[in-house]
C-alpha positions as a Markdown table, in Angstrom:
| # | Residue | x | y | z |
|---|---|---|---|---|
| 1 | Unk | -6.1 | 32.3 | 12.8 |
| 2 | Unk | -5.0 | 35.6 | 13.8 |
| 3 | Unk | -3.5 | 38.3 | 11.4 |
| 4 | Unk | 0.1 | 39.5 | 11.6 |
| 5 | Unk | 0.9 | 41.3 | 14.7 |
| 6 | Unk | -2.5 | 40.5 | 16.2 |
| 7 | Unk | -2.6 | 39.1 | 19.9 |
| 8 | Unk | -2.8 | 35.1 | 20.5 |
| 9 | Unk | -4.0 | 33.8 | 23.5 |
| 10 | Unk | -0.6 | 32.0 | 23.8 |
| 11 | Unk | 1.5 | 35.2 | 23.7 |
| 12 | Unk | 1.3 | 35.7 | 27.2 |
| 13 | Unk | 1.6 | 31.9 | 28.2 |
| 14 | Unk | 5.5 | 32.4 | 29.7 |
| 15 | Unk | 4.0 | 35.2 | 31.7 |
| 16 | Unk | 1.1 | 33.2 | 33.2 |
| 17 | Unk | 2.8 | 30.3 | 33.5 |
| 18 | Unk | 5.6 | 31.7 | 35.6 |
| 19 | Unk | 3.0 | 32.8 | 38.1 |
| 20 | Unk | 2.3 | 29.1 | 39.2 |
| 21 | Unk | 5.4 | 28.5 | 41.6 |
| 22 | Unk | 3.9 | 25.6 | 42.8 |
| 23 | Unk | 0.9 | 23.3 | 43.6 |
| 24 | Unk | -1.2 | 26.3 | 45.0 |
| 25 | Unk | -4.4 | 27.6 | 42.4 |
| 26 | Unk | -4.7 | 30.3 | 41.6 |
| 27 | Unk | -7.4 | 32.6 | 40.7 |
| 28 | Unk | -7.2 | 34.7 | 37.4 |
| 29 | Unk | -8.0 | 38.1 | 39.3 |
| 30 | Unk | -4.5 | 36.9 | 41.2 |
| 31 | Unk | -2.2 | 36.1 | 38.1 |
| 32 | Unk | -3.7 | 39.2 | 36.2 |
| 33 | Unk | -2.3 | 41.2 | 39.5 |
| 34 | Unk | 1.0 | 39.4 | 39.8 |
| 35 | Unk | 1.8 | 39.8 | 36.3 |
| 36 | Unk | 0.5 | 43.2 | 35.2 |
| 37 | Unk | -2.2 | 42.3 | 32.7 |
| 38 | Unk | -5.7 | 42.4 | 32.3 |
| 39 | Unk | -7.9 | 39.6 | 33.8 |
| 40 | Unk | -9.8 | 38.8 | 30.1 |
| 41 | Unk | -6.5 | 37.9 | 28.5 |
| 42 | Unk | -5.1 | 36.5 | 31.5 |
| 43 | Unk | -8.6 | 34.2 | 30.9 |
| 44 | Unk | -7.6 | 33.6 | 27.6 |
| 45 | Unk | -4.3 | 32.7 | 28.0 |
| 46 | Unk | -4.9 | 30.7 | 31.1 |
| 47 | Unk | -8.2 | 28.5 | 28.8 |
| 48 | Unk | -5.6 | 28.3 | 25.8 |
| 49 | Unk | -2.7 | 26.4 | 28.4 |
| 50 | Unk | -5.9 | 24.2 | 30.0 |
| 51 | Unk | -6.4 | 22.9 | 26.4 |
| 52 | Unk | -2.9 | 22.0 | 26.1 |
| 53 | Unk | -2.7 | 20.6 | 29.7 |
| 54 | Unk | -0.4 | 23.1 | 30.8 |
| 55 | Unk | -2.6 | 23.6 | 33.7 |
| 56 | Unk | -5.8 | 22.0 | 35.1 |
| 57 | Unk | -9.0 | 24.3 | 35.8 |
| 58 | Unk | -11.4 | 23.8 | 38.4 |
| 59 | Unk | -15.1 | 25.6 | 39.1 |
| 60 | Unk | -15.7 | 25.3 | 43.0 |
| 61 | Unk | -19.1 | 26.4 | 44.5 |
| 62 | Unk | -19.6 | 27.9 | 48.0 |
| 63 | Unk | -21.5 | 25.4 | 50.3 |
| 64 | Unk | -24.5 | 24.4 | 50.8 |
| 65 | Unk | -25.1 | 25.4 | 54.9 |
| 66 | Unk | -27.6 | 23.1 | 56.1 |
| 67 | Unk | -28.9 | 26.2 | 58.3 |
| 68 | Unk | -29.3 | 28.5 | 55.4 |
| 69 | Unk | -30.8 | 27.4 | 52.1 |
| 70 | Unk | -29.6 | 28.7 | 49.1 |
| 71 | Unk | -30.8 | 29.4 | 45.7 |
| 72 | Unk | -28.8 | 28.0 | 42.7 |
| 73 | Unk | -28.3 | 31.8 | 41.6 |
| 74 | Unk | -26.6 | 32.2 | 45.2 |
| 75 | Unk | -24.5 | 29.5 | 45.1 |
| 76 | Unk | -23.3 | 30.2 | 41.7 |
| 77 | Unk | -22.3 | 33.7 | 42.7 |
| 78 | Unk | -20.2 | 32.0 | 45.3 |
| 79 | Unk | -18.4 | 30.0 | 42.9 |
| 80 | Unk | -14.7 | 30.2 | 42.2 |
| 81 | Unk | -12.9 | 29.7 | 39.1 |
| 82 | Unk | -9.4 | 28.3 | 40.0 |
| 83 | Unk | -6.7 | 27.1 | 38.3 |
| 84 | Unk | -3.3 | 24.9 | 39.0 |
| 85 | Unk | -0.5 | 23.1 | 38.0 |
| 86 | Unk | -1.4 | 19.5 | 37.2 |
| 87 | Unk | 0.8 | 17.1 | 39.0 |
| 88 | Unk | 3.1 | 15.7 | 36.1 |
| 89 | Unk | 4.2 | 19.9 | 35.9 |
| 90 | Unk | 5.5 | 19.5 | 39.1 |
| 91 | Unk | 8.9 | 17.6 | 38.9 |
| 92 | Unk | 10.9 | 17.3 | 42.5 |
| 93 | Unk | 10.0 | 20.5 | 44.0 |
| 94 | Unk | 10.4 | 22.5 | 41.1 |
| 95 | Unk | 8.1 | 23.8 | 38.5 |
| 96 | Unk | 8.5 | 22.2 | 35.2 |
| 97 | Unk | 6.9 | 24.5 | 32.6 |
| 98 | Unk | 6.3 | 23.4 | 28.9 |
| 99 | Unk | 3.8 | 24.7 | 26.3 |
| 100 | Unk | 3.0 | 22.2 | 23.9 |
| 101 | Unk | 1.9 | 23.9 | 20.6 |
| 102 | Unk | -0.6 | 21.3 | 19.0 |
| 103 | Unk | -1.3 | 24.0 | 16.3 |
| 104 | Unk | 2.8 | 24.4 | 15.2 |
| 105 | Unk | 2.5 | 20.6 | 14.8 |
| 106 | Unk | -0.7 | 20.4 | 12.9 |
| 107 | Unk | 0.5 | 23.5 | 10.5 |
| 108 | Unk | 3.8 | 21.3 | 10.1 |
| 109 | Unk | 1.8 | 18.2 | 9.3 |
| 110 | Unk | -0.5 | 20.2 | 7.2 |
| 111 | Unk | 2.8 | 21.4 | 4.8 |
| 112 | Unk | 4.0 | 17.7 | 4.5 |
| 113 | Unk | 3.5 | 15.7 | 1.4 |
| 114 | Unk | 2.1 | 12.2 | 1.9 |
| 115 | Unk | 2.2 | 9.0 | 0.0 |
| 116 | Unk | -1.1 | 7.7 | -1.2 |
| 117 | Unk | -3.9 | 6.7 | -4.1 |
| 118 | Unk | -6.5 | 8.5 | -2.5 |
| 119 | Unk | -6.9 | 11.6 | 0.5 |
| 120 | Unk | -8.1 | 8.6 | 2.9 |
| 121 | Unk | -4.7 | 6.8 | 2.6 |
| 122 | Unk | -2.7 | 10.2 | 2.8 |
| 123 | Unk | -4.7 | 11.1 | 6.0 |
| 124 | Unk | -4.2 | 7.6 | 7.6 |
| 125 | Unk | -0.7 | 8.5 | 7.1 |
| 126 | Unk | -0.7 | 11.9 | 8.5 |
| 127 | Unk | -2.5 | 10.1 | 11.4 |
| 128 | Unk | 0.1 | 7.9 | 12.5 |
| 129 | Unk | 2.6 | 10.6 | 11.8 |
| 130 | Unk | 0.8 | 12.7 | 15.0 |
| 131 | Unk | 0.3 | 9.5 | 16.8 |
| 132 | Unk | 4.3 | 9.0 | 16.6 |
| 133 | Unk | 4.8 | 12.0 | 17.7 |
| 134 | Unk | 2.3 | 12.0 | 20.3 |
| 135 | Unk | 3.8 | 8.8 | 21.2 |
| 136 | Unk | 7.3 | 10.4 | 21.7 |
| 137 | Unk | 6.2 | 13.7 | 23.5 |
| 138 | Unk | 5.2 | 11.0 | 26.0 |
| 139 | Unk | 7.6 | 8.6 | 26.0 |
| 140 | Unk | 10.7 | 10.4 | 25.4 |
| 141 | Unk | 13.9 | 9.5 | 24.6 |
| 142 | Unk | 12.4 | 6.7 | 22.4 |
| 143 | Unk | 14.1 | 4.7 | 19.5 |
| 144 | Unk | 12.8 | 3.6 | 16.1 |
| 145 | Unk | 11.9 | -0.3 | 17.3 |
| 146 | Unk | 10.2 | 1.6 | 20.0 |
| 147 | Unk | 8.0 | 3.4 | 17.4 |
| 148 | Unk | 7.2 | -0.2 | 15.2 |
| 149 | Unk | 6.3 | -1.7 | 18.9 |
| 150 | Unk | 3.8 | 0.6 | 20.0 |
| 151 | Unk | 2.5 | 2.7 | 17.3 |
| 152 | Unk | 2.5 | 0.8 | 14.2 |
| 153 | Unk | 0.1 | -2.1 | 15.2 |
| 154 | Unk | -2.3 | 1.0 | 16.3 |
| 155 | Unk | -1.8 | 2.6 | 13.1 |
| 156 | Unk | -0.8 | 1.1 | 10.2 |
| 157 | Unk | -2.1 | 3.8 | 7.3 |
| 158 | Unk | -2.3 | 0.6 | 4.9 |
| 159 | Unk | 1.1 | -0.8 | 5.6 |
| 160 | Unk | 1.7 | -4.2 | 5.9 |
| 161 | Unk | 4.7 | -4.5 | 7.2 |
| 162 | Unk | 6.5 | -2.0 | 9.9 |
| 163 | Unk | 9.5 | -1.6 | 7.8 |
| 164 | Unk | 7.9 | 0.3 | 5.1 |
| 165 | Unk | 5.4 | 2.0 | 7.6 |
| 166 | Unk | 8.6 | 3.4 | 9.5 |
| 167 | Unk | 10.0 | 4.8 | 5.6 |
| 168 | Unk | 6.8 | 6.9 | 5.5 |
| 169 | Unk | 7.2 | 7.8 | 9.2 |
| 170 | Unk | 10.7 | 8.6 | 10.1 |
| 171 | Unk | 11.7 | 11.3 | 7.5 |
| 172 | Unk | 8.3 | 13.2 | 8.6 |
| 173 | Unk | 8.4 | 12.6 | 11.8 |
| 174 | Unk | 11.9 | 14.6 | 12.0 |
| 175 | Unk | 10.6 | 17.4 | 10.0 |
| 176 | Unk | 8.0 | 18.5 | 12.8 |
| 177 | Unk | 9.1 | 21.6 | 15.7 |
| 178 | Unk | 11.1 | 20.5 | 18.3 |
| 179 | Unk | 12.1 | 17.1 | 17.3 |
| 180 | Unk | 15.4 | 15.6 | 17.4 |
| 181 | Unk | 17.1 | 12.3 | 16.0 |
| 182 | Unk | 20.9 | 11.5 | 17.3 |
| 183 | Unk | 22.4 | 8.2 | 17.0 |
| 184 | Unk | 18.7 | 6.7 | 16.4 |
| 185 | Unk | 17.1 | 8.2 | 19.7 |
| 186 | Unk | 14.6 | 10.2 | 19.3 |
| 187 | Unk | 13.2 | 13.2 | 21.7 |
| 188 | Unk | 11.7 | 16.7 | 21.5 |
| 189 | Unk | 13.7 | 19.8 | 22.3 |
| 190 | Unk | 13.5 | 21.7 | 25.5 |
């Protein structure tokens, strides 16, 4: 974890990200260029938005000319490291950029209390807390029968009915960035 006022590989992310206009890839000698930083942390930040499927990345090798052999050395030197917008990011034309932090949610979850007789039951129910929310990032807008449908049967952290699954759920679920309860629809913030 990095110390205040120390560089994350995500600092940068609205600057990388905005190079990607489209479907093209891109190397990351080209967004360090079109963005004015240096190609490590442009590698940094470009691996930190791959984890978070921001982007896709893609290692393509030179080929293999049946007239001229090469070694595996040679053809490694011709590779290319590219990356791209994955398909879902690209919304009618237009470039549809969102940076999901997984480690705000896990710090969130981490500060939350949980009910429970033993660290097992609290971290079944910290569990299905992140799978509701994974569930709604996904699904969004979603409502709370939506939630007992899909996620409970998957993960029921020792409950045996939905009801009471959905009282350890729903005041949690609410506390975590970006998400937002009106009139019993759910959704994350842009």
């Amino acid at each position: 974890m990095p110390t205040e006022g120390e560089e994350t590989a995500l600092d940068h992310a609205d600057q990388v990200l905005a190079a990607f206009e489209d479907a093209t890839p891109q190397t990351a000698e080209g967004v360090a260029e079109e963005v004015g930083l240096d190609v490590e942390t442009v590698r940094a930040t470009l691996s930190a938005l791959v984890e978070r499927e921001a982007l896709c990345h893609k290692a393509v090798r030179g080929r293999d000319d049946p007239e001229q052999r090469l070694t595996s050395e040679e053809l490694d030197a011709l590779t290319v490291e590219l990356w791209y917008l994955p398909e879902e990011r690209l919304a009618g034309g237009s470039v549809n950029l969102v940076v999901d932090d997984s480690e705000a949610i896990e710090d969130a979850l981490d500060e939350l209390s949980f009910p429970g007789a033993s660290e097992l039951m609290r971290e079944w129910r910290r569990d299905a807390v992140r799978a509701a929310y994974e569930y709604l990032r996904e699904r969004e807008p979603v409502d709370a029968e939506a939630f007992r449908e899909d996620v409970y049967p998957a993960h029921r952290a020792g409950y045996a009915g939905d009801n009471t699954w959905w009282d350890c759920i729903e005041p949690r679920l609410v506390e975590l960035p970006g998400v937002e309860r009106d009139d019993g629809t759910w959704r994350i913030a842009d």
